[in-house]
BABA-21560 format. One record per residue: x, y, z of N, C-alpha, C in turn. Coordinates in steps of 0.001 Angstrom, whole numbers, plus 500000, padded with zeros to 6 digits. Example, Ala and Ser with C-alpha at 12.3 -4.5 7.8 and 13.67 -1.06 7.14 Angstrom:
% residues 2
513190494310507800512300495500507800513200496700507800;512850497750507080513670498940507140512900500030507870;
This chain:
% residues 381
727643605116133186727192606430132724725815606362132077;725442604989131457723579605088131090723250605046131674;723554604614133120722370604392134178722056605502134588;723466606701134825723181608038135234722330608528134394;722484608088133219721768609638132111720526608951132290;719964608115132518718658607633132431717958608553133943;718685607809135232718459608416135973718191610024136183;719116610746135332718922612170134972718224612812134502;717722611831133171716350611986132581715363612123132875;715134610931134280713843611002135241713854612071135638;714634612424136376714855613816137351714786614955136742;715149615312135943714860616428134876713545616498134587;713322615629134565711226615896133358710640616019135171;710976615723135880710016615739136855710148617396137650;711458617386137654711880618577138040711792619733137172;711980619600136088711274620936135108709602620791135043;708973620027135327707859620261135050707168620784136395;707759620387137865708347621480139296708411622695138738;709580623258138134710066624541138402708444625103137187;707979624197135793707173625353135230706337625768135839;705799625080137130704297625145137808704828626803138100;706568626643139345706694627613139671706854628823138929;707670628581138057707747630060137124706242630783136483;705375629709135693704247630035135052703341630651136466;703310630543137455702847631372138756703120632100138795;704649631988139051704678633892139728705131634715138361;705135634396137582705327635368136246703799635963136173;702556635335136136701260635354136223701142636652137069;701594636122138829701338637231139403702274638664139715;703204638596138877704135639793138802703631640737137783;702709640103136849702227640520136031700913641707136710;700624641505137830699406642096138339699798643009139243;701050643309139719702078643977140742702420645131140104;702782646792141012703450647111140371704611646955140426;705452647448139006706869646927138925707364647429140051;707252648366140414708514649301141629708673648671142562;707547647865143059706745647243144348707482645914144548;708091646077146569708552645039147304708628643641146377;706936643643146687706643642110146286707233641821144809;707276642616143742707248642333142513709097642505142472;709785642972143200711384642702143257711392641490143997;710539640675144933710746639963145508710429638252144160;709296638590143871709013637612142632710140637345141782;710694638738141135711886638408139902713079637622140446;713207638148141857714318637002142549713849635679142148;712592635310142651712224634049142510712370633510140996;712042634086140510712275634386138989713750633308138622;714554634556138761715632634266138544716498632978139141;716053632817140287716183631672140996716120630153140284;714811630395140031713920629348138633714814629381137418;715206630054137518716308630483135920717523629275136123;717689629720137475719027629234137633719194627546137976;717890627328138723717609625793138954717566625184137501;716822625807136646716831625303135183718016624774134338;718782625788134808720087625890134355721019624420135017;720595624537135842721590623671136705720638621760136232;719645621883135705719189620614135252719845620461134014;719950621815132994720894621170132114721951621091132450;722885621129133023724377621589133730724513619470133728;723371618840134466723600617522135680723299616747133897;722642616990133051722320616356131828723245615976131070;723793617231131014724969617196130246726400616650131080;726461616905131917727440615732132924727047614542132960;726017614123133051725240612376132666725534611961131244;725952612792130385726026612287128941727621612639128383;728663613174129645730001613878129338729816614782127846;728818615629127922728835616751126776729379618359127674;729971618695126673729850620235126697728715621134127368;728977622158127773727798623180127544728692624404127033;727411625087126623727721626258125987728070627420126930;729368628452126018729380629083126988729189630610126505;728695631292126864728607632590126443728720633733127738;728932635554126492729878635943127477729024636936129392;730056636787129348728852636632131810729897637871132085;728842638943132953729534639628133539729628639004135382;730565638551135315730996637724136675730806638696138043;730485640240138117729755640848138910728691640484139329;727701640245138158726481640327138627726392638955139006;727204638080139037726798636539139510727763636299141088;728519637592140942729262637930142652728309638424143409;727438639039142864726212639566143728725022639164144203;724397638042143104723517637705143165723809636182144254;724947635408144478725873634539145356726085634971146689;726487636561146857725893637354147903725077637522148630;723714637623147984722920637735148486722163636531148848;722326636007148396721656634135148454722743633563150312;724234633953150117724435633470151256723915634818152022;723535635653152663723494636428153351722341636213154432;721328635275153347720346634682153869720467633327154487;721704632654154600721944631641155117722653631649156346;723762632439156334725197632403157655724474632718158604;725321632547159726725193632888161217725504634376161191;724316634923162098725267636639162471726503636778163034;727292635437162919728753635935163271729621636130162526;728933635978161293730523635690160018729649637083159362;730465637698158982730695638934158897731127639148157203;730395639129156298730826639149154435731244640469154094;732656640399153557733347641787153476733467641573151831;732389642130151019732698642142149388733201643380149180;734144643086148188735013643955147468735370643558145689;735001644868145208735225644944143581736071646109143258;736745645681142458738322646663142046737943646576140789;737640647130139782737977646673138576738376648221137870;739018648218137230739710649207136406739244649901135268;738281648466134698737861648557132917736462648545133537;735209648942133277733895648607133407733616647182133147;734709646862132142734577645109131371735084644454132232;736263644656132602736644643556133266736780642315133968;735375642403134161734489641209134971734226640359133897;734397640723132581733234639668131620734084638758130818;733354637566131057734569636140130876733347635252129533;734193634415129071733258633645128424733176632334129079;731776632172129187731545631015130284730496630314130536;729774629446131029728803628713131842728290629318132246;727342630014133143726899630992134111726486630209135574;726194629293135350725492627977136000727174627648136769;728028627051136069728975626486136399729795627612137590;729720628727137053730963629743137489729925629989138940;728570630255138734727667630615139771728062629262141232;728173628214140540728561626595141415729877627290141740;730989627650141335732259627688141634732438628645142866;731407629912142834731447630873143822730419630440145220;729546629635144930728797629119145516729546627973146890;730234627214146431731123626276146688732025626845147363;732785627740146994733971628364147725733698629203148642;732278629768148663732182631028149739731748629860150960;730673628970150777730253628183152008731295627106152374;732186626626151609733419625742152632734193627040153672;733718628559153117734761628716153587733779629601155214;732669629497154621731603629555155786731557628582156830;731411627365156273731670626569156967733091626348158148;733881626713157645735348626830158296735273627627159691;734432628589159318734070629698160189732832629605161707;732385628767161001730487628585161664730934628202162630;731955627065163549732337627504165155732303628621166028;733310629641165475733595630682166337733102631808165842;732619632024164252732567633151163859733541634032162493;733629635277162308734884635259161170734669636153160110;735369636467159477735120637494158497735641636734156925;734110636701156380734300636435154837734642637653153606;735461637305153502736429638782151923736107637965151187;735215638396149646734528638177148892735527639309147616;735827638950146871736274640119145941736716639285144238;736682641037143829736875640658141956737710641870141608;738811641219140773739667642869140420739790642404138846;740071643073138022740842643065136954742103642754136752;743533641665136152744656641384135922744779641843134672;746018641804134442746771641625133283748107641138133574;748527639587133226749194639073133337750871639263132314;751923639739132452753157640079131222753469638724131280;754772637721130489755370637388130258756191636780131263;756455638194132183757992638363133278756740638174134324;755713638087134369755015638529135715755881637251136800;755998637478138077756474636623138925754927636206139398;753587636718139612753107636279140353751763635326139758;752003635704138020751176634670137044751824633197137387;750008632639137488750137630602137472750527630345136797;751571629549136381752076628878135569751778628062134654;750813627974134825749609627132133867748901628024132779;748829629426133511748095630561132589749168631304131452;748815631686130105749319631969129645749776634122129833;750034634412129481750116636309129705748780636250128858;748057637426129599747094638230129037745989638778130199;744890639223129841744316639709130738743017638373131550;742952639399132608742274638105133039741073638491134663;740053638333134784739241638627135810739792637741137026;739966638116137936740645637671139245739281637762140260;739348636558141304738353636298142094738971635419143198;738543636077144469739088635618145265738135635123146796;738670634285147648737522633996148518738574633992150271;738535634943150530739322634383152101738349634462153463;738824633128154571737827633151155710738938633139156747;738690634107157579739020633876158955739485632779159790;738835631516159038738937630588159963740227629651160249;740135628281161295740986627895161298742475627498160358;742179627844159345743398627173158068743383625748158431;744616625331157396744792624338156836746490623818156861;746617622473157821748031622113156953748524622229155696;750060621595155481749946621207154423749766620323153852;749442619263154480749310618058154293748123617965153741;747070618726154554745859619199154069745402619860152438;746535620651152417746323621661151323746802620466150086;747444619477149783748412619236148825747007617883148534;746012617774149504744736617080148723743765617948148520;743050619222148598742362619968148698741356619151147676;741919619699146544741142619321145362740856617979145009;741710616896145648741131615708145136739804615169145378;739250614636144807737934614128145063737600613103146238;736812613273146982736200612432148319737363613004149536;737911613571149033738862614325149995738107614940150849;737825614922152017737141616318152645738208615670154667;738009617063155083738139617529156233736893617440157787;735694617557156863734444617411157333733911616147158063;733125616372158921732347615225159730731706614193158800;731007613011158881730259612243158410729128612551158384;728407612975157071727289613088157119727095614780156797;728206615850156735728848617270156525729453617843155051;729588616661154147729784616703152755730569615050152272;730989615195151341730797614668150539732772614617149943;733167615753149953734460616205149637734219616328147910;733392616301147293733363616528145946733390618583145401;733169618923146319732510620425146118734137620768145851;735052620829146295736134621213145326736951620689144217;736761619557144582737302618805142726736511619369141768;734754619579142111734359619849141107734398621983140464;735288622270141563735133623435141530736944623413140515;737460622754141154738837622595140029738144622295138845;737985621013138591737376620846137146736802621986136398;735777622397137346735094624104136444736171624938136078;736929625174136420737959626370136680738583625669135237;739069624944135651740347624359134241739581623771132889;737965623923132885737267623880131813737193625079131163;737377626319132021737239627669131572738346627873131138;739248627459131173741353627609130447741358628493131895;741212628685133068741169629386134064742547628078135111;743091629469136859743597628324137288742908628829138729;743682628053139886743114628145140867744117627768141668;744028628611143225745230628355143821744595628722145227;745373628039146162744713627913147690746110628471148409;745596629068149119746780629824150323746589629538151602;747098628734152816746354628676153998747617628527154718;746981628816156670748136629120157359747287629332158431;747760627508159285747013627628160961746774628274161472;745754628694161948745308629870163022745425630975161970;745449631481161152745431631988160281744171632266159262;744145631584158770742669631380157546743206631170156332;742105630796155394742372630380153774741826631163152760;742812631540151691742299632068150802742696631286149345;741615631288149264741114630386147041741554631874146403;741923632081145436742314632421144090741771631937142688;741161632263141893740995631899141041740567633027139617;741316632738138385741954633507137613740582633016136570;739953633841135551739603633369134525739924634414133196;740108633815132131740579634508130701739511635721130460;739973636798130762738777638002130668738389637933128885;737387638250128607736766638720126855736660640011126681;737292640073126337737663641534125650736675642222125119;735466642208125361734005642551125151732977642964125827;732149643886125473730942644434126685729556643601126299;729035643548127611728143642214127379726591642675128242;725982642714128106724639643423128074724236642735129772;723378643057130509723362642650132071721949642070131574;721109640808132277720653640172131946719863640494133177;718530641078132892717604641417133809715959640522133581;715411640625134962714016639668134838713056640945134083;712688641096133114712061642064132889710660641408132264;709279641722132448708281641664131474708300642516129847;708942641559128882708812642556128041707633642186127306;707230643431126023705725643446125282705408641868124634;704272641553125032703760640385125087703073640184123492;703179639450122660702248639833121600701125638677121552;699781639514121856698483638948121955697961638183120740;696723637661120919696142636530119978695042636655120226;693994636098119637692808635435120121692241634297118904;693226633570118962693002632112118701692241631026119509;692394630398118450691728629050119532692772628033119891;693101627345121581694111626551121495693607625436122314;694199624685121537693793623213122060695456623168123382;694831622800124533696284622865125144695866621404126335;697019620896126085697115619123126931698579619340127106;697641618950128854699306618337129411698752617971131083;699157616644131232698667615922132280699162616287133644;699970617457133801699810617720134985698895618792135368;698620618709136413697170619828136824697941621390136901;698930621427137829699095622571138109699739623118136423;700371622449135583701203623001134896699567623438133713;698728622674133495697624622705132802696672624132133469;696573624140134786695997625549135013696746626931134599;698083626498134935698575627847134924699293628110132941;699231627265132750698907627163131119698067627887131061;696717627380131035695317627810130230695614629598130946;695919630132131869695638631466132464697154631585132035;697819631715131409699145632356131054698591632616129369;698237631784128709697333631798127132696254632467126890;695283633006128008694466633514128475694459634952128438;695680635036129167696370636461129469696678637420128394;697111636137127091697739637065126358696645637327125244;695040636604125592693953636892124562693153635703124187;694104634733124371693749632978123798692931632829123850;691697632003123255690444630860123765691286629772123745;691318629090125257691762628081125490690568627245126131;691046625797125284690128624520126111691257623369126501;691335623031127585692412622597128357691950620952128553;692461620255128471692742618675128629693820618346129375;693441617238130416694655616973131046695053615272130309;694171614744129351694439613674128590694122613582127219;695761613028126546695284613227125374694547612493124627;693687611643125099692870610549124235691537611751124404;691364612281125562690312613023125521690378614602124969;691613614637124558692064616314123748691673615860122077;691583614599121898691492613952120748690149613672120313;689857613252121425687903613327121185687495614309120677;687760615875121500687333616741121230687400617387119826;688492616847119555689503617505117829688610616594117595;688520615431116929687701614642116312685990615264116036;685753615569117221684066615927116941684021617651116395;685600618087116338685215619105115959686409619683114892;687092619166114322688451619232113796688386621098113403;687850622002112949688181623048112324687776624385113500;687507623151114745687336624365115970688144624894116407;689661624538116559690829624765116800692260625659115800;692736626499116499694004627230115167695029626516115967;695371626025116967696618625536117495696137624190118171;697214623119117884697663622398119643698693622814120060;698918622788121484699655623438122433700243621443123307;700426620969123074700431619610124150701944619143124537;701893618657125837702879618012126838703562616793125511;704497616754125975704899614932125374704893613456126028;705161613896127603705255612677127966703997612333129098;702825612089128694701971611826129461701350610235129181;699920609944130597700058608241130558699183608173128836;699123606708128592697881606117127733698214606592126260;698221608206125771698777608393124801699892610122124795;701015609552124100701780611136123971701682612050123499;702141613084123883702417614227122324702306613991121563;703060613211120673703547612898119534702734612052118889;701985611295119850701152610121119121699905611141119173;699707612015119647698158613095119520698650613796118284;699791614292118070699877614864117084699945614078116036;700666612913115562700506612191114608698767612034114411;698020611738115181696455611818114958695793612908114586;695971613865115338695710615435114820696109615682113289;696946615204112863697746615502111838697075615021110617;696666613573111142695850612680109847694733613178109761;693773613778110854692648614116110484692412615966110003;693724616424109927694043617494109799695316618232109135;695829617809107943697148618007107512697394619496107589;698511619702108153698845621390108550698670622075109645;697764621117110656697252622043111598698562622336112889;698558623621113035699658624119113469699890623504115619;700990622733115187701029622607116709702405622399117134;702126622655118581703669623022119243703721621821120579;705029621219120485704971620354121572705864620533122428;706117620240123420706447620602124890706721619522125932;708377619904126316708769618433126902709402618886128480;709176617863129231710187617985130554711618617602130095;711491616348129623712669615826129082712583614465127909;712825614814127410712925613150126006713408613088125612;714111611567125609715529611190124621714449610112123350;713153610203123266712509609872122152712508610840121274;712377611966120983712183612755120034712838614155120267;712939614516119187714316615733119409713423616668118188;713949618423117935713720619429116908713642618590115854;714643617930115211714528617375113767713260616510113687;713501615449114831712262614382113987710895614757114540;710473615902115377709420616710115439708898617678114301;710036618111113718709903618287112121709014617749111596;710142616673111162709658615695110042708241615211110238;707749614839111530706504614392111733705648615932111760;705969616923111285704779618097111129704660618655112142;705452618649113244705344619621114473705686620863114402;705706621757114644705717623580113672707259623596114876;707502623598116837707468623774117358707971622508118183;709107622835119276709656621956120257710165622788121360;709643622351122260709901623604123221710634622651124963;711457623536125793711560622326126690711114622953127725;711094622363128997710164623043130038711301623423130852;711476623905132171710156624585132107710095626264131136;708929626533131026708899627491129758708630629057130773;709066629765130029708884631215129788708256632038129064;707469632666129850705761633687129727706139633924128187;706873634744128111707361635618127156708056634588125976;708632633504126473709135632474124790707918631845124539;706733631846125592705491631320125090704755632041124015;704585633257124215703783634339123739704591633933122525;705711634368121915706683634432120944706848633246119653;706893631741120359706190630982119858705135630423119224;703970630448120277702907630825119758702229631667118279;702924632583118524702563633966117044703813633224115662;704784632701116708705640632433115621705066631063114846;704196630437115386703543629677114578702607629553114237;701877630009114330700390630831113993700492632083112623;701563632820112551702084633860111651703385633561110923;703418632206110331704939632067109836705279632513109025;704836633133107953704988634649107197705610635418107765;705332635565108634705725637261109743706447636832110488;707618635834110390708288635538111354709914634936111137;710514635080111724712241635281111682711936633329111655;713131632737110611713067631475110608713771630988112016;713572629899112126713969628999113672715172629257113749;715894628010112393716754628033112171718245628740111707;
């Protein structure tokens, strides 16, 4: 398991510092669109997309280190839809997606959860069952109803306790399944599939999700027939706000910022995202040479803005320098990924600011003022 989390580590800083190029782009140019406009619904997808890849780097992190993630509360509609539309762009014009939503309560859909995880669970179950299909063709039923499970119910899992509960279901047309078949479904390396066609992990890990949520899951199949997944999760008894890509009010500056960070693309679209919102920015892609500059000029600057993990010298070691020749001077540091330094001991060494990548237009702007104006500003903590 260190070798994974190390390995994970790599992949993360390389891959968030991927997705900031992408997000800090097209946030840039959505910004110049109007909202109503094709292109600018077409961006927030992308958007959101980026959201979700993000998500899914912490998701593989935290499986490399067997931690938790947090779960908060998801209206499981809008992640039936947005799963929708992502396969719609993939299948053959022969399989045929029949979605259906029942719900009773407006709430009903809203579970406390992962968003990342549950998004994998629907993800997983609609394409095995695409897959099942992609020979001949077939009709995918996609659906979400509202339960409420009694006591006496005959048709509550036995595993689930009575109460209410969001119901989700996945059936395909296609060939079915023995039983011989069905009674390994879920085990791991189990698969049905060709060599080189999966893996057989995509439903163990879709059990595991399910029974992390106190949720159950149940498979129905029947040769020549087709298969249908079931799966139950503990509804929250709560209304939960829909989580949209929106530009909200940006709050401007015109400071001076020292901003380093050794990759090019993430360093351009930096300096023109800081820019945007008013900044004088002078941009370094090294920090021995972001250091020169502070040196010959220490009181030219109101911020550093800098990367952490770059070659020759880091974040942390620019800021420890910045720091000596400058006690107080306000700076914010910025990581793909580091298991060297964390919020606390960025603290302690005088860092105002810890931020992880890839970043967002709008937590930039927010930051920024929030450390520049710490008077005027809601504590971190």
């Amino acid at each position: 398991m260190e070798a994974l989390g190390t390995l994970a580590g790599g992949i993360a800083h390389d891959f968030n510092n991927i997705l900031g190029a992408i997000l800090g782009y097209t946030e840039l140019t959505l910004m110049d669109l109007a909202p109503d406009s094709i292109a600018a619904d077409n961006l927030r997808a992308v958007i959101k997309s980026s959201h979700r890849a993000r998500d899914l780097v912490k998701q593989i992190l935290a499986f490399s280190r067997m931690s938790g993630q947090e779960h908060c509360p998801v209206k499981l509609s809008h992640l039936f839809k947005e799963a929708l539309r992502l396969l719609r762009a993939s299948i053959p014009t022969t399989i045929t997606i029949k979605p259906m939503i029942d719900l009773d309560d407006p709430r009903g859909d809203t579970i406390l959860a992962d968003p990342t995880q549950i998004h994998q669970v629907l993800m997983n179950l609609c394409t095995n069952a695409v897959q099942a299909m992609r020979p001949h063709g077939g009709i995918l039923e996609v659906g979400l109803a509202d339960v409420e499970f009694s006591p006496q119910d005959q048709d509550r899992p036995k595993d689930l306790p009575a109460g209410p509960y969001t119901y989700l279901w996945v059936t395909d047309s296609g060939p079915g399944m023995e039983a011989a078949t069905l009674e390994r479904i879920f085990d791991p390396f189990f698969t049905t599939k060709g060599v080189g066609e999966g893996t057989g992990m995509g439903l163990a890990v879709v059990h595991g999700i399910v029974q992390g949520h106190r949720g159950a899951i149940w498979v129905e199949s029947q040769p020549g027939v087709g298969t249908t997944f079931k799966v139950w999760f503990p509804r929250l008894e709560a209304a939960v706000a829909e989580e949209d890509v929106e530009l909200e009010v940006i709050a401007m500056g015109n400071e001076r910022i020292l901003l380093v960070d050794d990759e090019p693309p993430l360093l351009d679209a930096g300096r023109k995202i800081l820019q945007r919102f008013g900044y004088q920015v002078s941009p370094y892609a090294s920090g021995i040479e972001a250091l020169e500059a502070f040196k010959a000029a220490p009181n030219r600057f109101d911020l550093l803005f800098t990367d952490q993990t770059m070659p020759q010298m880091t974040g942390a070691e620019l800021a420890r320098q910045v720091l000596a020749l400058r006690p107080g001077m306000p700076i914010i540091l910025c990581t793909g990924f580091s298991e060297t330094i964390d919020a606390e001991s960025a603290r302690q060494m005088g860092i105002r600011d810890l931020l992880t990548k890839p970043l967002v237009m709008t937590e930039v702007a927010r930051v920024v003022r929030r450390v520049l104006d710490p008077d005027n500003s809601e504590p971190t903590n």
